[in-house]
C-alpha positions, 0 to 999 in steps of 0.5 A: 732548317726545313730539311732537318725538320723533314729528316726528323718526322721521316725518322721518328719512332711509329706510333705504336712503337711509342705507345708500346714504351710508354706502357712498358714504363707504366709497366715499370711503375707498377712492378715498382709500386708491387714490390713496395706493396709486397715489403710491406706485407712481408714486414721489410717495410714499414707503412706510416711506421707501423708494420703490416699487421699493426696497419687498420685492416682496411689498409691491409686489404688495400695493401694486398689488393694493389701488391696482387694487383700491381704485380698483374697490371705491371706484367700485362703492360709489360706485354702490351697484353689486352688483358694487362690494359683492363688489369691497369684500368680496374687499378686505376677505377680502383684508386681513384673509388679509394680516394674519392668515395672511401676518403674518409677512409683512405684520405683524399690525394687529389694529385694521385687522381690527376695522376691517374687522368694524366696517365689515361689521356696519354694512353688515349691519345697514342691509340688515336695515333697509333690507329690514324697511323696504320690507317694511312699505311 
């Protein structure tokens, strides 16, 4: 037993190699919810079953922000790009200001916000690996 848990941490993928898969499925995710955001402008499909020009207009924005936005933060992560994490964060700062200081507005989605936390302590952990990693190389 001891040799095969040897065997597995001699192994296993780095770090870094991790953390560049796991922004590549949030990568993933992004795109997705762009291309969500993308048929609701084009009128493919509806919001709430309402069209995009019949939504409030501050839902409009917000669709059109996070469609441009998805799409940007989607491809960066992508290419594990410094500019792909600071896209993903303004993303986040955003939904997380939409849903607590705009709520009246934009309702309230506390599990989105737990979400979003989730996501960026899991990224702050695999830096603090990946980092603790190269430094014992």
């Amino acid at each position: 037993m001891l040799s095969l848990l040897q065997h597995l941490a001699r192994t296993r993928l780095s770090w870094r190699t991790m953390l560049v898969w796991y922004l590549r499925l949030l990568a993933i995710l992004l795109i997705g919810g762009g291309i969500i955001h993308w048929a609701r402008i084009v009128g493919y499909l509806p919001w709430r079953g309402e069209m995009f020009v019949d939504m409030p207009v501050e839902w409009q924005v917000a669709t059109a922000y996070f469609g441009v936005l998805d799409m940007v933060a989607g491809i960066g992560l992508w290419l594990a790009a410094s500019w792909g994490l600071v896209m993903w964060f303004l993303r986040v700062l955003s939904q997380v200001a939409m849903h607590t200081v705009f709520q009246d507005t934009f309702g309230s989605r506390p599990y989105e916000i737990t979400y979003y936390i989730l996501t960026i302590a899991i990224y702050l952990v695999l830096t603090v690996l990946t980092e603790r990693e190269r430094r014992n190389e």
